[in-house]
C-alpha positions as CSV (number, residue, x, y, z in Angstrom):
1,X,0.0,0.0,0.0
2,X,1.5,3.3,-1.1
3,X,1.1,6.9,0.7
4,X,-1.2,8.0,-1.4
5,X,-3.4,5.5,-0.5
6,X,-2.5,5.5,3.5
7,X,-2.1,8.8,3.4
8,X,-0.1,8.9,6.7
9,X,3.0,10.1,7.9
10,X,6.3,8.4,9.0
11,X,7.8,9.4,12.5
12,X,10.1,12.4,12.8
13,X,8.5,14.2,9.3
14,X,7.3,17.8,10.1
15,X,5.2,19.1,7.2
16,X,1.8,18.4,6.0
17,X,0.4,15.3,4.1
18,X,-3.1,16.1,2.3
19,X,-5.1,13.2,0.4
20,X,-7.2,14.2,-2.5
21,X,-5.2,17.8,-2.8
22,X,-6.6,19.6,-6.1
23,X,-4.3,20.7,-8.1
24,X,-6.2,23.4,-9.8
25,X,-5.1,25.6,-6.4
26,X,-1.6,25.3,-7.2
27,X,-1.6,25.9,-10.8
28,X,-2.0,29.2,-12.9
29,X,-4.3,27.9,-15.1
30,X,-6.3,27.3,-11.9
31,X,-7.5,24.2,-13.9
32,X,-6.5,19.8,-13.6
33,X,-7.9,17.4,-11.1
34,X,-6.8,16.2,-7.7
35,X,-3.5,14.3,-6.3
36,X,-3.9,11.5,-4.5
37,X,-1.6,12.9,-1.7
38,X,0.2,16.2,-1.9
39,X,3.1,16.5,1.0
40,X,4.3,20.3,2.2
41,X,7.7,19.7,4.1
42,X,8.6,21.7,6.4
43,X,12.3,22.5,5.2
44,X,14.8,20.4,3.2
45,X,15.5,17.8,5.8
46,X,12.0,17.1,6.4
47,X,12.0,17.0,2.7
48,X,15.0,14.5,2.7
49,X,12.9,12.4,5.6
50,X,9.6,12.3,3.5
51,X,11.5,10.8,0.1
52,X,13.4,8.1,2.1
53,X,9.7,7.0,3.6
54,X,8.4,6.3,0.5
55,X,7.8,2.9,-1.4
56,X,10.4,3.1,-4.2
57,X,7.3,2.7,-6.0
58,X,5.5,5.6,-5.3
59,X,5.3,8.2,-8.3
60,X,6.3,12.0,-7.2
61,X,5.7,14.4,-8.5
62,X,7.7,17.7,-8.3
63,X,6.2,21.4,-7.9
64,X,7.0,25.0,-7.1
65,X,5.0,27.6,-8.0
66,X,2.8,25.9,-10.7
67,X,3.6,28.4,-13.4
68,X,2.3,27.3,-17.0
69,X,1.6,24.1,-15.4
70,X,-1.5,21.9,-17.0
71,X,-2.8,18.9,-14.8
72,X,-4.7,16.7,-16.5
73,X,-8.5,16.3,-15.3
74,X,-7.9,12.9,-14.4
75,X,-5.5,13.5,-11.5
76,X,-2.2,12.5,-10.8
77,X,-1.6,9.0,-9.4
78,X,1.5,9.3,-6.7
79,X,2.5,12.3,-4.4
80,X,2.6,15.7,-5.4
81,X,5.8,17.7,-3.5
82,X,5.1,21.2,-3.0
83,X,8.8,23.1,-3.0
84,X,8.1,26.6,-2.7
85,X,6.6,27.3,0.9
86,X,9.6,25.4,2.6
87,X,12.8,25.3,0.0
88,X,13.2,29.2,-0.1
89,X,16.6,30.4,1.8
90,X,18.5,32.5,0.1
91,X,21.7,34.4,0.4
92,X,24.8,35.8,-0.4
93,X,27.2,32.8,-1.4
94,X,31.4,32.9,-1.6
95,X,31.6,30.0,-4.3
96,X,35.6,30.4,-4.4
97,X,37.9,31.3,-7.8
98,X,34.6,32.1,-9.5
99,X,33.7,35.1,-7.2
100,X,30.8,35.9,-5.1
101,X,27.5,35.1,-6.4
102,X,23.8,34.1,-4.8
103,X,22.7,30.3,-2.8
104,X,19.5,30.0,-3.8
105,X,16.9,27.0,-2.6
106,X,14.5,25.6,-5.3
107,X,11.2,27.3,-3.8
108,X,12.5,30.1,-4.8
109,X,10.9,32.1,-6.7
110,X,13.2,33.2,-9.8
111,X,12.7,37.0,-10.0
112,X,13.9,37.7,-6.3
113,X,16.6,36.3,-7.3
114,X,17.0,38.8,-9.3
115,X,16.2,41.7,-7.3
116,X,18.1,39.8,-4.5
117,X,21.4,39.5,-6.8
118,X,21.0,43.5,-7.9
119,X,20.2,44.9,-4.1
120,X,23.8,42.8,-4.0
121,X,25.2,44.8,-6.9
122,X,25.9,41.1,-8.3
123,X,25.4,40.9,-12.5
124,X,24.1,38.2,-15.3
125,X,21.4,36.7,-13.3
126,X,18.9,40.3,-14.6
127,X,17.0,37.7,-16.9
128,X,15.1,35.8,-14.3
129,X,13.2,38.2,-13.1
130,X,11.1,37.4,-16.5
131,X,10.6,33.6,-15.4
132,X,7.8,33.3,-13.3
133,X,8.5,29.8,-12.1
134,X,10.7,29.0,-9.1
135,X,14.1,28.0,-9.6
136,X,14.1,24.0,-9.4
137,X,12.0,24.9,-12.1
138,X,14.5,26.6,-13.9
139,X,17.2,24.7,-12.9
140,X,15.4,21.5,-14.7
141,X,14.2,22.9,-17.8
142,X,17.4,25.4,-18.2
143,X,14.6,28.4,-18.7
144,X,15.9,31.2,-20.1
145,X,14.8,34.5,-21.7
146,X,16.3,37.9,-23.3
147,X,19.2,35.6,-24.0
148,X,20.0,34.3,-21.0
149,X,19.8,30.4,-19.5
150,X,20.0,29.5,-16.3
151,X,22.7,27.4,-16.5
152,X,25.1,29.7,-18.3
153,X,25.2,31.4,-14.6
154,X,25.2,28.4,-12.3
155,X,28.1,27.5,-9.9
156,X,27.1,24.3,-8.2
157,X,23.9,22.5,-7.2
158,X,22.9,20.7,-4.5
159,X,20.2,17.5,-5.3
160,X,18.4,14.8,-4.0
161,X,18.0,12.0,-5.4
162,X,14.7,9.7,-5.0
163,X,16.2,7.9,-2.2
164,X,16.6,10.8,-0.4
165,X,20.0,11.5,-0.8
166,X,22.0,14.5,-1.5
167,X,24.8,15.7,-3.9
168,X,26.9,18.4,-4.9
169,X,27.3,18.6,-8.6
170,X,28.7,21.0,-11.1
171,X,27.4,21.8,-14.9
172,X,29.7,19.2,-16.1
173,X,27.5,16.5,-14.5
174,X,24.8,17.0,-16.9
175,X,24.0,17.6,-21.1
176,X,22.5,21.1,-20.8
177,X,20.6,22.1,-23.6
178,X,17.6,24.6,-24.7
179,X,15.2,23.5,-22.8
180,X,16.8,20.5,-21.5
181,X,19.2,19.1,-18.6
182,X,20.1,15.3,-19.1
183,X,22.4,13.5,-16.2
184,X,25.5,12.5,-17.5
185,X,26.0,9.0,-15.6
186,X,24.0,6.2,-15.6
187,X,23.0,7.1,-12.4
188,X,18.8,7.4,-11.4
189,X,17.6,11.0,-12.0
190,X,17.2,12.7,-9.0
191,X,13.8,13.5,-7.6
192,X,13.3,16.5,-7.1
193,X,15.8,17.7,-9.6
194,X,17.5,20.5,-8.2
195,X,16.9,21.3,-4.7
196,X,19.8,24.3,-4.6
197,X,21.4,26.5,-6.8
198,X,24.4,28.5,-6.3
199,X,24.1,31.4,-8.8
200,X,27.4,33.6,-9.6
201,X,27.6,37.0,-10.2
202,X,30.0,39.1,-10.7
203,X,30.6,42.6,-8.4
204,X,28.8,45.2,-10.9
């Protein structure tokens, strides 16, 4: 029996497990039908915690803000992960011989880091403020605009896989196209993503 269909918590997790969730309140289309469970953690450890209690079976599903996003009427069969209330530090980051720059979590949503990175009088990361999804969002799709990609200004990330466990990696871990960021290993694709960004920036 999966969570979705418990819809219970394991011992030690801190955020909130709904059943039933409709997704048309996450999404701006304000359209799609319901989740089976929908889990809000409480920060990344929690979040850590919640993937390592689930069947390796479950399906999750990752979401931040919802931007653009179309659910299907049907539902979605699994657990839907909410990043945005919970994954949203951010601050000033010293990411070594490539200069100061911003450290970002994936609930994030991308224009402050935008603001945040000018207020800092850090430059190159100006485009985001014309994404309006988060950035694990960005991170995954490499979203871009006015000529910009996300990745072309990314120091490091930190992910988690679906077993819960966590992973510095670089750009040279992945194929980064438009519109696309492949693993380069063999390695299972971790779920979510991209939990944390480190954004550089140079002094402007």
């Amino acid at each position: 029996m999966n969570m979705a269909e418990t819809g219970n918590l394991a011992a030690g997790l801190r955020g909130e497990l709904r059943r039933r969730e409709p997704m048309a309140s996450h999404v701006s289309w304000r359209a799609g039908g319901q989740a089976q469970s929908a889990y809000f953690p409480a920060d990344l450890e929690d979040l850590v915690g919640f993937l390592r209690s689930l069947p390796a079976s479950e399906p999750v599903h990752m979401t931040g803000l919802g931007s653009n996003l179309l659910v299907r009427d049907g539902g979605l069969r699994g657990t839907v992960i909410f990043t945005h209330r919970a994954l949203r530090e951010i601050r000033l980051d010293h990411l070594g011989a490539r200069g100061g720059g911003v450290y970002a979590e994936a609930g994030v949503a991308c224009p402050k880091v935008a603001r945040y990175a000018a207020l800092n009088e850090l430059v190159g990361a100006e485009f985001l403020a014309g994404i309006p999804g988060t950035v694990g969002g960005a991170l995954a799709m490499n979203a871009g605009c006015y000529g910009g990609e996300t990745w072309d200004i990314v120091a490091h990330v930190l992910t988690v896989d679906r077993a819960g466990k966590k992973r510095a990696r670089t750009r040279e871990d992945y194929e980064i196209d438009y519109r696309s960021v492949v693993l380069r290993s063999h390695e299972i694709p971790p779920s979510p993503p991209l939990t944390k960004g480190g954004v550089r920036g140079a002094s402007a």
